[in-house]
C-alpha beads as a LAMMPS data file, in Angstrom:
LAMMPS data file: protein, C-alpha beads

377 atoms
376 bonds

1 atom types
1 bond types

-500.0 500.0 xlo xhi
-500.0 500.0 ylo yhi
-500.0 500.0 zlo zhi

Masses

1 110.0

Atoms # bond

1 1 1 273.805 349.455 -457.226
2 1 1 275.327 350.946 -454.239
3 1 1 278.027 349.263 -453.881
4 1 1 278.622 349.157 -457.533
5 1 1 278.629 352.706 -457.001
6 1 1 281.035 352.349 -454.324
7 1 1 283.633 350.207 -455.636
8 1 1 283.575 352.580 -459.099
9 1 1 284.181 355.870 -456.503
10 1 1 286.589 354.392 -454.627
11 1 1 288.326 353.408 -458.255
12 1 1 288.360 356.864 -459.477
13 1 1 289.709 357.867 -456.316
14 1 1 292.969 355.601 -457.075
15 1 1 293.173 356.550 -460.173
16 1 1 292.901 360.662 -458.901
17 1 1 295.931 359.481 -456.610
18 1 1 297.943 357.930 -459.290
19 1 1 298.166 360.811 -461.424
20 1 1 298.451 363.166 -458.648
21 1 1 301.666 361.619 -457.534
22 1 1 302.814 360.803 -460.938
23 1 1 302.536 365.076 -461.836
24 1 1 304.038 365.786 -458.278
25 1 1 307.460 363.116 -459.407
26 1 1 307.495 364.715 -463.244
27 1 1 307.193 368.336 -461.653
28 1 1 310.517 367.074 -459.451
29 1 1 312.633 365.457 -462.117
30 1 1 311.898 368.729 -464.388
31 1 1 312.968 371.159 -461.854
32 1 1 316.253 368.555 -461.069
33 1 1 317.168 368.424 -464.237
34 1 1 316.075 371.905 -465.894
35 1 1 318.422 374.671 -466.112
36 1 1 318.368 376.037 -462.323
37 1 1 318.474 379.666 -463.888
38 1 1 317.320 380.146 -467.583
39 1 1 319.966 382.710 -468.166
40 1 1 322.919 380.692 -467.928
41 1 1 322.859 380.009 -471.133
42 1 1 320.749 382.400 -472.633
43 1 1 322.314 384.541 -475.817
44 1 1 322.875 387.655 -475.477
45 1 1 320.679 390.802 -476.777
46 1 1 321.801 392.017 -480.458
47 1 1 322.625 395.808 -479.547
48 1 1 323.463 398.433 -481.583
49 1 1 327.107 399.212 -483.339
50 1 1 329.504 400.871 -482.617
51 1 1 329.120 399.758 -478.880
52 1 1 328.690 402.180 -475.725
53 1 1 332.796 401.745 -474.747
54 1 1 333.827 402.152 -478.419
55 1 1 331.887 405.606 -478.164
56 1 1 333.032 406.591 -475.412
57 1 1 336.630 405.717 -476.235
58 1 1 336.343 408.257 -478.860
59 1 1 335.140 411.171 -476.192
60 1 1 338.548 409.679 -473.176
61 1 1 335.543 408.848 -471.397
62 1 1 335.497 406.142 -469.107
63 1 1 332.303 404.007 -469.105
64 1 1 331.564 400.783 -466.569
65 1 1 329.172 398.836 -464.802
66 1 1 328.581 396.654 -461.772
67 1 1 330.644 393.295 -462.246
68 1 1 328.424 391.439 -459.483
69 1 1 329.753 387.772 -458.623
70 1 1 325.771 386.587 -458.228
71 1 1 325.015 388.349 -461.761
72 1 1 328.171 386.844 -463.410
73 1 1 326.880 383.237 -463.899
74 1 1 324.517 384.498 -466.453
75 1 1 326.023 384.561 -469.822
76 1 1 324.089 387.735 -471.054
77 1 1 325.388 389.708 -468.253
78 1 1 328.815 388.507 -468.751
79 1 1 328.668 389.698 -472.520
80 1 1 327.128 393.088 -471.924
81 1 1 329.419 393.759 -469.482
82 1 1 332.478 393.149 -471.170
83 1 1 331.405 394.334 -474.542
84 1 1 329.827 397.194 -474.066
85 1 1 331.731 399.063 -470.970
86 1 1 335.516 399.609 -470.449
87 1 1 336.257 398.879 -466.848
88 1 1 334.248 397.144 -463.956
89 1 1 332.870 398.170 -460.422
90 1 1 333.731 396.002 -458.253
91 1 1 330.823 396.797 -455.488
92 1 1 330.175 394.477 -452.536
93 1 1 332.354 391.832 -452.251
94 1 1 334.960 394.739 -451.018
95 1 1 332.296 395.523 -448.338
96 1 1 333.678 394.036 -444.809
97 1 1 330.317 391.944 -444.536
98 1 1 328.142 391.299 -447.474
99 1 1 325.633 388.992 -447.806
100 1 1 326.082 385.391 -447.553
101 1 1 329.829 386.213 -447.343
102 1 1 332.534 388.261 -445.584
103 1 1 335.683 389.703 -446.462
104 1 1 336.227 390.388 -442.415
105 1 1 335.134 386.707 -440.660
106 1 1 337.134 388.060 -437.869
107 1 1 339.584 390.735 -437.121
108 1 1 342.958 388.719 -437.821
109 1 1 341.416 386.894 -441.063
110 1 1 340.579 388.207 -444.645
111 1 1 338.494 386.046 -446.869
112 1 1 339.138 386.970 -450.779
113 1 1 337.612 384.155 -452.449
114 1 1 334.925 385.861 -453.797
115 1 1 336.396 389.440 -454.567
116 1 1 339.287 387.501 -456.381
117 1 1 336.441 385.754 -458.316
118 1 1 335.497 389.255 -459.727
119 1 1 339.008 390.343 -460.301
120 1 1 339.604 387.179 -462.549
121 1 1 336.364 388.311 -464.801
122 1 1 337.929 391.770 -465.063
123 1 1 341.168 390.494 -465.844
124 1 1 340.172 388.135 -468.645
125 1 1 338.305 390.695 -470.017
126 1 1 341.605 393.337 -470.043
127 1 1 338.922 395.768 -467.712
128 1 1 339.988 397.917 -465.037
129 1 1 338.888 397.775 -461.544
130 1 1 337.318 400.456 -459.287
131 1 1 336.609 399.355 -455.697
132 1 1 333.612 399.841 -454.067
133 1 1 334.459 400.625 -450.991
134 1 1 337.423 400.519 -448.786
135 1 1 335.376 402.245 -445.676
136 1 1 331.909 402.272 -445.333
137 1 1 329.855 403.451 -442.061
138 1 1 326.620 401.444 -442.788
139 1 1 326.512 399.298 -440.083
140 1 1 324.688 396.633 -442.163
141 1 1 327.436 395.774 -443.580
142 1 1 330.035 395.857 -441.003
143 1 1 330.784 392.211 -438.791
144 1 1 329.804 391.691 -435.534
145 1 1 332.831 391.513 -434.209
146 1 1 333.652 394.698 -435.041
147 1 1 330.396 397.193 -433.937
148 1 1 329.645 394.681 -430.677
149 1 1 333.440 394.336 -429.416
150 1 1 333.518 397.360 -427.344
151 1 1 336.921 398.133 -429.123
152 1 1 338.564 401.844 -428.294
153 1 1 339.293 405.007 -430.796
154 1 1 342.572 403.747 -431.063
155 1 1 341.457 400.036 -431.993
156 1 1 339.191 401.015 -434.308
157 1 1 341.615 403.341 -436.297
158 1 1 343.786 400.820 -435.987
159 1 1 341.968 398.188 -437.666
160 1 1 340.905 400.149 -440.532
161 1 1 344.680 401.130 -441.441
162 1 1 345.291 397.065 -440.997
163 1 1 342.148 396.976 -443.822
164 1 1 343.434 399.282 -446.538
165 1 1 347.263 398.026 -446.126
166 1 1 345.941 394.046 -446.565
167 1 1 343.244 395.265 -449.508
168 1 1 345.842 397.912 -450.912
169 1 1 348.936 395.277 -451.098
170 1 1 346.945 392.532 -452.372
171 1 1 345.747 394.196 -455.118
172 1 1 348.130 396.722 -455.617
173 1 1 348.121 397.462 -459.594
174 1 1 345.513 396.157 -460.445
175 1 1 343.034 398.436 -459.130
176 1 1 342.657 401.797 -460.985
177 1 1 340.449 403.056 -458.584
178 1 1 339.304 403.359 -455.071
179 1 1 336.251 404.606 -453.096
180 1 1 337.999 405.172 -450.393
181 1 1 335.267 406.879 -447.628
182 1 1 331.439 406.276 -448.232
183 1 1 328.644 408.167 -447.574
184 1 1 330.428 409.775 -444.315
185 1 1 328.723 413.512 -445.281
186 1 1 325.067 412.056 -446.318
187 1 1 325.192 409.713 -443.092
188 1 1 326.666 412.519 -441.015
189 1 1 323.447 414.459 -441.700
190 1 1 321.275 411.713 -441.161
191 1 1 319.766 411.596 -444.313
192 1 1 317.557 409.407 -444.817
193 1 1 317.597 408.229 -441.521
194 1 1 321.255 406.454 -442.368
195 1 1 323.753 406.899 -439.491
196 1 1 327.695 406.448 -440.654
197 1 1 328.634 404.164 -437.861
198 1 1 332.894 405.254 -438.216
199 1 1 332.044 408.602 -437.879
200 1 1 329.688 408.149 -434.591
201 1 1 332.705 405.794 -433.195
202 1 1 335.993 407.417 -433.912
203 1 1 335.225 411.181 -434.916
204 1 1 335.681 412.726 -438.713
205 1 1 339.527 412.344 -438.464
206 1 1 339.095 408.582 -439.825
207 1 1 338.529 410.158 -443.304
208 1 1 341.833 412.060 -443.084
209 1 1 343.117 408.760 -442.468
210 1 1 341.779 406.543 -444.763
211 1 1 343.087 408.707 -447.860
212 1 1 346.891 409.041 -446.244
213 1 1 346.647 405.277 -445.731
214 1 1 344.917 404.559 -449.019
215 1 1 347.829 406.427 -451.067
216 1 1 350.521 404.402 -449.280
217 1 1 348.987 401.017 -450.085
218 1 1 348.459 401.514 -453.345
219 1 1 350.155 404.968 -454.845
220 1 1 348.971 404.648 -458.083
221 1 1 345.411 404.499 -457.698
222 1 1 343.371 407.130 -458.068
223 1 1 341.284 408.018 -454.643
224 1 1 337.402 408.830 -454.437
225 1 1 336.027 410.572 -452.131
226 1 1 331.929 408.859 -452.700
227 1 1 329.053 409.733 -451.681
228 1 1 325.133 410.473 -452.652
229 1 1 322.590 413.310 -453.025
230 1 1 325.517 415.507 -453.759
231 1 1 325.044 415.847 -457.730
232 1 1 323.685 419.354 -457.250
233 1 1 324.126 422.055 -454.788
234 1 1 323.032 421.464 -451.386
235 1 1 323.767 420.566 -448.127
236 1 1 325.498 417.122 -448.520
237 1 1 327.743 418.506 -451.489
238 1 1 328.275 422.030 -449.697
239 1 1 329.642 419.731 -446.291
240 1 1 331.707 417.824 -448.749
241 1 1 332.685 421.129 -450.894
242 1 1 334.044 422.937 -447.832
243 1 1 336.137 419.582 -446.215
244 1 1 337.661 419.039 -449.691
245 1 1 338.625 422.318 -450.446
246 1 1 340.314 422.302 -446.405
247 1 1 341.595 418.665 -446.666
248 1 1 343.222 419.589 -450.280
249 1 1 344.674 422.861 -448.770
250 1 1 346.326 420.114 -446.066
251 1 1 347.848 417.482 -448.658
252 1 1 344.974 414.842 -447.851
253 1 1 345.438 412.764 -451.009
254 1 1 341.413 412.984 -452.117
255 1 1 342.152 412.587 -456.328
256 1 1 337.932 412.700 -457.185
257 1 1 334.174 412.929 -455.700
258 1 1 332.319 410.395 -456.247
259 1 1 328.696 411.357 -457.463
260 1 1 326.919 408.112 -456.715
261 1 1 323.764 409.772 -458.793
262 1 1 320.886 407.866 -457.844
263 1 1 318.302 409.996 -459.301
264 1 1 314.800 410.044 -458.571
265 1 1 312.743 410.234 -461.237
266 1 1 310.059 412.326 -459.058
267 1 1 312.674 414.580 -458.210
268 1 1 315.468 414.362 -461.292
269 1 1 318.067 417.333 -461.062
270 1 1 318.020 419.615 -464.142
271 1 1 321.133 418.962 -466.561
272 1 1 322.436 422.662 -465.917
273 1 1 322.377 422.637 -462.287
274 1 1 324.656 418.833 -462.250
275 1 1 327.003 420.650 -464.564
276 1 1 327.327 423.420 -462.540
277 1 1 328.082 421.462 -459.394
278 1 1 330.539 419.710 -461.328
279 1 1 332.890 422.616 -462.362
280 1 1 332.432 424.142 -458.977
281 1 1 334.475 420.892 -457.693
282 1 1 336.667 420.781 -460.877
283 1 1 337.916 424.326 -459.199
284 1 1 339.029 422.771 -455.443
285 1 1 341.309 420.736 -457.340
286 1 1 339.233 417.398 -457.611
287 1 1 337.892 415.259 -460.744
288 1 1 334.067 414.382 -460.731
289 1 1 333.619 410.649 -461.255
290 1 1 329.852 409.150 -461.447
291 1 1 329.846 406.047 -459.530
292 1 1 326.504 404.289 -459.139
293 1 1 324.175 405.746 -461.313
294 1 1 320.424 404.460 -461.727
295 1 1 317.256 406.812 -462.314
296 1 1 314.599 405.295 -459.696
297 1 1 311.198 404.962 -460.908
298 1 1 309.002 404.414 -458.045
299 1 1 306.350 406.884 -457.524
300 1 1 306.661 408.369 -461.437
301 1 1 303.227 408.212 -462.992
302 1 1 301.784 407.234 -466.726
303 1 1 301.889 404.241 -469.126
304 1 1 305.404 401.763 -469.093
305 1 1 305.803 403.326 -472.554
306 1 1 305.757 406.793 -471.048
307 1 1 307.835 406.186 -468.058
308 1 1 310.463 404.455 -469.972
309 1 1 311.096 407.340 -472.313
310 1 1 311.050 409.751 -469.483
311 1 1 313.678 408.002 -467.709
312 1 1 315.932 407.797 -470.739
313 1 1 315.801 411.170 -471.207
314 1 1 317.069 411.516 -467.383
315 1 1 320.179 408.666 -468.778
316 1 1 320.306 411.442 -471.441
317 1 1 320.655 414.790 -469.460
318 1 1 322.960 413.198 -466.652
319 1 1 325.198 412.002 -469.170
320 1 1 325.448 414.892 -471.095
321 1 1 326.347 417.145 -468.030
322 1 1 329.390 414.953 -467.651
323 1 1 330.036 414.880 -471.781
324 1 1 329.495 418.707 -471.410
325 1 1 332.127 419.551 -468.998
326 1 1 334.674 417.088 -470.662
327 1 1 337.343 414.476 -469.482
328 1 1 339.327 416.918 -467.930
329 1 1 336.832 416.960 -465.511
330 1 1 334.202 414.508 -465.737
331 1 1 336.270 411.154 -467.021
332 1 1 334.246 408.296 -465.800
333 1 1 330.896 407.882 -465.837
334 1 1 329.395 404.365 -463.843
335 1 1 326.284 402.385 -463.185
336 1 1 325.416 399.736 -460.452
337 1 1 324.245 397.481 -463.022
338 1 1 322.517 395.781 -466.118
339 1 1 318.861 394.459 -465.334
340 1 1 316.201 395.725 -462.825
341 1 1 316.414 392.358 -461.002
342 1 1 319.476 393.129 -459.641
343 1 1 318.986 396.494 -458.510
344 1 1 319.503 397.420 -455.200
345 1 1 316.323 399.375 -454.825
346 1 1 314.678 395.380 -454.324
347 1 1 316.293 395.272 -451.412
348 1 1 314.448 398.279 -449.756
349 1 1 311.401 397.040 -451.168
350 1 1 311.288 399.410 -453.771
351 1 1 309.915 396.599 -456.084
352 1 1 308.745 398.664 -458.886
353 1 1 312.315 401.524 -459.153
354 1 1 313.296 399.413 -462.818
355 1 1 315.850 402.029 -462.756
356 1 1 318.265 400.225 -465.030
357 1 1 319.348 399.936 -468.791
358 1 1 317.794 396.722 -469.330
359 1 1 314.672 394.510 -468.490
360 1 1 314.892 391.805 -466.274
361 1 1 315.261 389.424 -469.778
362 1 1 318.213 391.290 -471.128
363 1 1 316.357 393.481 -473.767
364 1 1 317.565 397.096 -473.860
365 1 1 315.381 399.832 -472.700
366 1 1 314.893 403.416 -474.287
367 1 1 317.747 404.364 -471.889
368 1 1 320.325 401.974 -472.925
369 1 1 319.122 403.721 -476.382
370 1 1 319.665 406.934 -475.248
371 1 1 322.678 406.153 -473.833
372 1 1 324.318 405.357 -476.862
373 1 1 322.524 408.475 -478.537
374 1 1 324.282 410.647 -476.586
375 1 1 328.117 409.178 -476.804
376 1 1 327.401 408.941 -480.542
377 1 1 326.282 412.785 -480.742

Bonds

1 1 1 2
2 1 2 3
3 1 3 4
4 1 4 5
5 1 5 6
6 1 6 7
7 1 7 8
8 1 8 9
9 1 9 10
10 1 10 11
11 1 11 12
12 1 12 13
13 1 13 14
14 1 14 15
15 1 15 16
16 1 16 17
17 1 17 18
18 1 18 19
19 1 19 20
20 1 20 21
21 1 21 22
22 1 22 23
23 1 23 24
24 1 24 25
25 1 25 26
26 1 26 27
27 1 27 28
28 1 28 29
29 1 29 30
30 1 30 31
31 1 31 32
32 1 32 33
33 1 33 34
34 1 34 35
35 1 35 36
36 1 36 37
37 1 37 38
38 1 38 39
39 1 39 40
40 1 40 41
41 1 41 42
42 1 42 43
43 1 43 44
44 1 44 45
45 1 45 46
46 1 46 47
47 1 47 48
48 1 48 49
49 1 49 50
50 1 50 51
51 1 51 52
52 1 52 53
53 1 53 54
54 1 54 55
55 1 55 56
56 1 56 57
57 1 57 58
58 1 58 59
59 1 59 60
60 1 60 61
61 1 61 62
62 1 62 63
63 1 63 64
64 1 64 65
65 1 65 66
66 1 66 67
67 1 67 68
68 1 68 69
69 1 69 70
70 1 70 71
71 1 71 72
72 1 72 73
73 1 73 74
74 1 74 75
75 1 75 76
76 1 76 77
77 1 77 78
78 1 78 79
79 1 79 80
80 1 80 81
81 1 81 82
82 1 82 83
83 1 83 84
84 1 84 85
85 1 85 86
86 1 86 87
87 1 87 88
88 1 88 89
89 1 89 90
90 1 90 91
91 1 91 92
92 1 92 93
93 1 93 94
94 1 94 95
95 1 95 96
96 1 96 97
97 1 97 98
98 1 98 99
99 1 99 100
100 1 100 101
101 1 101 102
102 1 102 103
103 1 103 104
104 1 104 105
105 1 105 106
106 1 106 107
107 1 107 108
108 1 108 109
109 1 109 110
110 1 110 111
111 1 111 112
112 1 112 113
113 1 113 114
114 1 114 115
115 1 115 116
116 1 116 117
117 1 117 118
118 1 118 119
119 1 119 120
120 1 120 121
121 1 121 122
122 1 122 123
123 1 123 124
124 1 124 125
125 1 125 126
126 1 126 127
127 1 127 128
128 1 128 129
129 1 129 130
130 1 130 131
131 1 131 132
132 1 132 133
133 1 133 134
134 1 134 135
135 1 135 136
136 1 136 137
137 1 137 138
138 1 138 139
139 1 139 140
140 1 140 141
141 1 141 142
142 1 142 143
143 1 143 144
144 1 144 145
145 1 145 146
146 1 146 147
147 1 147 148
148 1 148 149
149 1 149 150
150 1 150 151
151 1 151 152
152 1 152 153
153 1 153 154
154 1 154 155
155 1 155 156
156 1 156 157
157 1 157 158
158 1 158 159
159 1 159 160
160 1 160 161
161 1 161 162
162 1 162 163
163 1 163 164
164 1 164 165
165 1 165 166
166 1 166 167
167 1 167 168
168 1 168 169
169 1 169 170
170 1 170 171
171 1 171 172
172 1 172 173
173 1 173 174
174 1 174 175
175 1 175 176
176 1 176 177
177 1 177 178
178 1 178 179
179 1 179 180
180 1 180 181
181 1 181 182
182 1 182 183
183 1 183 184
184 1 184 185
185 1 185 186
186 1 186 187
187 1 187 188
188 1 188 189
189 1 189 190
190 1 190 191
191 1 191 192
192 1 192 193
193 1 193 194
194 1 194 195
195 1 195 196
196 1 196 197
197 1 197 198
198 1 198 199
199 1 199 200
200 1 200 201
201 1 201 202
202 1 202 203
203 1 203 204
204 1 204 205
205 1 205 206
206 1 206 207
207 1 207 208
208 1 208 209
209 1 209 210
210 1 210 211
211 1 211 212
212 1 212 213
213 1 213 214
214 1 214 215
215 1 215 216
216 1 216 217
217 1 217 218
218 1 218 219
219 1 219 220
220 1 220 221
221 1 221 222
222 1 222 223
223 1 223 224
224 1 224 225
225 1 225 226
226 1 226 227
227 1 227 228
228 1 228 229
229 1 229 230
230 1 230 231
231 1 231 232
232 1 232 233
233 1 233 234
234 1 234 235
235 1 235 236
236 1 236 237
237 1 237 238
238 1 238 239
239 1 239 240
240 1 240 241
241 1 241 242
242 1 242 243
243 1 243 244
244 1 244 245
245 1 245 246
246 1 246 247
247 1 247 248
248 1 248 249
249 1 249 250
250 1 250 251
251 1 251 252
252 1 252 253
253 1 253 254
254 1 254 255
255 1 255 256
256 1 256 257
257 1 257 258
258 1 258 259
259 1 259 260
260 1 260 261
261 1 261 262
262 1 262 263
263 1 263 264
264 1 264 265
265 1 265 266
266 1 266 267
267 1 267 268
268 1 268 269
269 1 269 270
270 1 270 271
271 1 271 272
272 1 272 273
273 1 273 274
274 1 274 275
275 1 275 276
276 1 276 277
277 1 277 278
278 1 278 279
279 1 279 280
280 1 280 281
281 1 281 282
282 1 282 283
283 1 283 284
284 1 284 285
285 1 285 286
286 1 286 287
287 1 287 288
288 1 288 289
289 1 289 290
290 1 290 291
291 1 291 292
292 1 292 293
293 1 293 294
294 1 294 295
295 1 295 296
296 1 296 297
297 1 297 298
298 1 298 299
299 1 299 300
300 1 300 301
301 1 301 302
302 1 302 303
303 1 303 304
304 1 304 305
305 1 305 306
306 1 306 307
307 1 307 308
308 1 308 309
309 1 309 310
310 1 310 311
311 1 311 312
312 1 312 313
313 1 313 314
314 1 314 315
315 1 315 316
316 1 316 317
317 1 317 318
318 1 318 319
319 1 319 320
320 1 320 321
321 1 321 322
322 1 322 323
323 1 323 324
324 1 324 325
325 1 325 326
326 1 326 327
327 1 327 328
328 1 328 329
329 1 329 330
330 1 330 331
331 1 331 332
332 1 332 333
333 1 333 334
334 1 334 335
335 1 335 336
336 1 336 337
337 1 337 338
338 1 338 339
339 1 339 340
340 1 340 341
341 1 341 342
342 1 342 343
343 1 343 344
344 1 344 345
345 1 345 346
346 1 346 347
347 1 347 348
348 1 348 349
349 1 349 350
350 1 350 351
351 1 351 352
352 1 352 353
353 1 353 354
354 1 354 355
355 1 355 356
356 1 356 357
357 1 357 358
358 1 358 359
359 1 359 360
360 1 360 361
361 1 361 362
362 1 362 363
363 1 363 364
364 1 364 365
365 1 365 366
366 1 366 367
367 1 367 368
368 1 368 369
369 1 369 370
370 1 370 371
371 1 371 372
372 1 372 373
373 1 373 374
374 1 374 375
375 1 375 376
376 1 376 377
């Protein structure tokens, strides 16, 4: 009987094996020959008629979202993008290092592969183009070879005129608009702990700079002047306030702030004070673009159901402030993107922000609802 016993265990134990290896090969050949990203081919969401750029065609209001070259493979994102808003941010790729890519691989090259990817989508789609951004102090996203080469005042101004004349006169015309200078006021103040790596290097005269160059290389596009936490009154939009108002009164060629409006929702700005802050602008001779907007949910407290109505009543309010004070000053309203996946608040490890218009499957929250509430009002 025992070894009976045995020679049945030792059976079972074969047969245990077989399977197990014949699940590990069928687990393998599924995930070969699956669909390595399930929204490749997905259809798109039915949304609502008329859509959000139709709307806000009828109000001169300019409406767009983040073309991202990683998010472009999916079909949804591809069709919400170009059906629903009229131009696309281009927000990234521009950056001199980003990601798994650079445009800068060394001071005498320029890689555009992937930035001219994005301006193909835009063009067969007949969307305009903003540029996010020609100079931006976050060291992150600047090469090596430029914040370790021990290069001089003179170098470094140098190489960021060489930047915006190559960017400018490759794309010249077909760029609508530029963020020129990012986050130089919020960085100069240290907020958040962010440090704007120009400004620390060469001094504030690189802004200056960048705007004179900026109009040369491309004289047609409209200039922007970006930056965040300056939606209301305060101390980054006073710094910026006062060096508009004395860089306008000296012919620097600044066309627009940029309100990159990433609002909290622990700490969301009341609809009254953002129009406000927006006509005080209007009156240094500037126009008020929204660039990046996203209402952060990390930290806001009560049921998904609850949260998700209280942020689209934030989509709501901001919206309205720039609907309030018109086109003449308000004429382009923007957000950095479609689904919560992509947001950038992931990459701080702000899992849980969902701060966009749609769920990480394409269906439409209550603010892409709201959204289209208010442009049809």
């Amino acid at each position: 009987m025992h070894n009976r016993d045995v020679r049945l265990n030792n059976k079972f134990v074969y047969i245990f094996a077989a399977i197990t290896v014949l699940a590990i090969i069928g687990i393998a050949a599924f995930n070969i020959f699956r669909d390595p990203d399930p929204y490749t081919s997905q259809a798109p969401p039915k949304l609502l008629e008329p859509s959000l750029k139709t709307l806000a065609d009828q109000k001169n209001l300019q409406i767009g979202s983040f073309a991202s070259l990683k998010y472009l493979r999916e079909r949804p994102y591809r069709s919400i993008l170009s059906s629903e808003f009229n131009y696309a941010i281009v927000d990234g790729e521009p950056n001199w290092r980003f990601e798994d890519s650079t445009l800068r691989p060394s001071k005498d090259q320029y890689d555009f592969t992937n930035l001219d990817k994005v301006f193909d989508f835009a063009k067969q789609n007949n969307m305009p183009v903003r540029v996010q951004h020609l100079v931006w102090g976050d060291p992150k996203w600047l090469p090596d070879w430029l914040t370790q080469g021990g290069l001089s005042h003179d170098e470094l101004l140098a190489i960021i005129h060489d930047h915006i004349n190559t960017v400018g006169a490759r794309y010249q015309g077909k760029v609508r608009e530029y963020s020129v200078v990012n986050e130089a006021f919020s960085r100069k103040l240290l907020t958040g702990g962010n440090h704007d790596w120009w400004g620390e290097n060469i001094g504030n005269d690189y802004i200056d700079n960048s705007f004179i160059w900026a109009r040369a290389a491309d004289p047609n596009a409209i200039l922007v002047l970006n930056d965040f936490g300056n939606e209301t009154e305060g101390d980054i939009s006073n710094l910026m306030y006062d060096y508009i108002k004395d860089a306008k009164s000296r012919d620097i060629p600044i066309d627009a702030i940029g309100m990159q409006m990433h609002i909290s929702g622990t700490n969301a700005p009341s609809k009254e004070k953002v129009v406000s802050n927006m006509r005080r602008f209007a009156a240094i001779g500037v126009k008020v673009y929204v660039t990046e907007f996203d209402v952060n949910m990390h930290g806001v407290v009560g049921s998904e159901k609850d949260k998700e109505n209280y942020q689209a009543q934030i989509y709501s309010d901001m919206l309205g402030a720039c609907l309030e004070v018109g086109p003449s000053i308000c004429p382009n309203f923007g957000y950095l993107g479609l689904v919560d996946r992509q947001s950038w608040y992931n990459g701080i490890g702000l899992n849980d922000a969902n701060p966009l218009m749609f769920h990480d499957d394409y269906s439409p929250k209550p603010a892409y609802y709201s959204v289209h509430t208010e442009l049809a009002k």
